[in-house]
VOVO-85957 format. One record per residue (C-alpha): x negated, y negated, z; residue number from 1. Coordinates in pm, whole numbers, plus 50000, padded with zeros to 5 digits. Layout:
<nodes>
     u     v     w   k
     X     Y     Z NUM
...
</nodes>
This chain:
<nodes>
     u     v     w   k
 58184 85784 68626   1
 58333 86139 68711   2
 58103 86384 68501   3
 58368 86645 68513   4
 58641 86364 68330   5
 58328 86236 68112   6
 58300 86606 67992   7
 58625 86644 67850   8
 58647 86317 67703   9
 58385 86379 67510  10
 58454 86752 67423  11
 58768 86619 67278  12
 58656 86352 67120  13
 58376 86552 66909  14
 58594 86831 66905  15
 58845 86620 66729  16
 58626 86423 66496  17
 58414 86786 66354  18
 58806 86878 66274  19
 58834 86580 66092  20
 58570 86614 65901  21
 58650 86967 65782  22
 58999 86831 65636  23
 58800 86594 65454  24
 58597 86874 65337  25
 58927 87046 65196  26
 59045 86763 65073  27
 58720 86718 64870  28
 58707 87091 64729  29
 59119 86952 64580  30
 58955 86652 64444  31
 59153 86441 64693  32
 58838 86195 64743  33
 59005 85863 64867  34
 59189 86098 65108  35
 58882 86278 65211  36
 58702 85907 65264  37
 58955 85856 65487  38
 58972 86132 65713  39
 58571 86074 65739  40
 58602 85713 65848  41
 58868 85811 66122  42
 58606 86112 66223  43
 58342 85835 66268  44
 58605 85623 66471  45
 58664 85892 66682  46
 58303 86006 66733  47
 58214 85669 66855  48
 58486 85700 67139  49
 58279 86030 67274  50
 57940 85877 67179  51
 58050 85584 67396  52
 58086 85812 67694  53
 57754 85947 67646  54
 57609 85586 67673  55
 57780 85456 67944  56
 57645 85779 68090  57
 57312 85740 67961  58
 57342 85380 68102  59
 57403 85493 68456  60
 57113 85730 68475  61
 56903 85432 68347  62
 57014 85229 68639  63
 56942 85548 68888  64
 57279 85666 68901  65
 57154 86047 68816  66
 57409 86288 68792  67
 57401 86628 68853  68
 57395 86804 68521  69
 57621 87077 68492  70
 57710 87343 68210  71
 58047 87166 68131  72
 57809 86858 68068  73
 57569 87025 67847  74
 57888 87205 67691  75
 57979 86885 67623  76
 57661 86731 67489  77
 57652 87050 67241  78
 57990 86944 67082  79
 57866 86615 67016  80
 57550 86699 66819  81
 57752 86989 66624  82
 58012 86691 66515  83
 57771 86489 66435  84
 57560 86724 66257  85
 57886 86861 66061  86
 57981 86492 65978  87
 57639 86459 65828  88
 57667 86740 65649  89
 58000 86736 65522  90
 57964 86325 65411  91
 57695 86496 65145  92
 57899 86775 65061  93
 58204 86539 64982  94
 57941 86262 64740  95
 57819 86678 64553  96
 58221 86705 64510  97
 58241 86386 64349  98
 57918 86416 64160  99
 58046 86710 64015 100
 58381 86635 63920 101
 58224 86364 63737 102
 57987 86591 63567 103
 58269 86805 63393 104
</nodes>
């Protein structure tokens, strides 16, 4: 697998599903929960696409294939755990929206 194209797949792939996951925040803070369910489950969709990369990479190193790591790589690697982290976060954030609204 070209590392360089494996990058940037999964740059924009994490990049795309942390944005995701902030619209569902917004739509959360409007009350718009359905909407903001949504947006999350297309965020975990499009995770999967860059955390699919990262296997089949993963898979090739198992196998002996290593690849020389470069700073686009770990650039890359370092979008994926902030998406995933934000996703995380934001999925709690969205059930503390609900929770309240139910509250008042």
């Amino acid at each position: 697998m070209d590392l360089e194209l494996a990058a940037m797949q999964i740059v924009g792939n994490a990049g795309e599903s942390r944005s995701l996951c902030f619209e569902a925040l917004s739509l959360a803070k409007k009350g718009e929960f359905e909407e903001a369910e949504k947006k999350l489950r297309e965020a975990r969709e499009v995770f999967l696409k860059a955390h699919e990369v990262q296997t089949e990479l993963i898979t090739e190193e198992v196998e002996g294939n290593v690849p020389k790591i470069g700073l686009l790589m770990v650039h890359a690697q370092d979008h994926l755990m902030t998406s995933l982290l934000a996703r995380d976060l934001i999925e709690e954030m969205v059930q503390l929206y609900k929770t309240l609204k139910e509250v008042k």
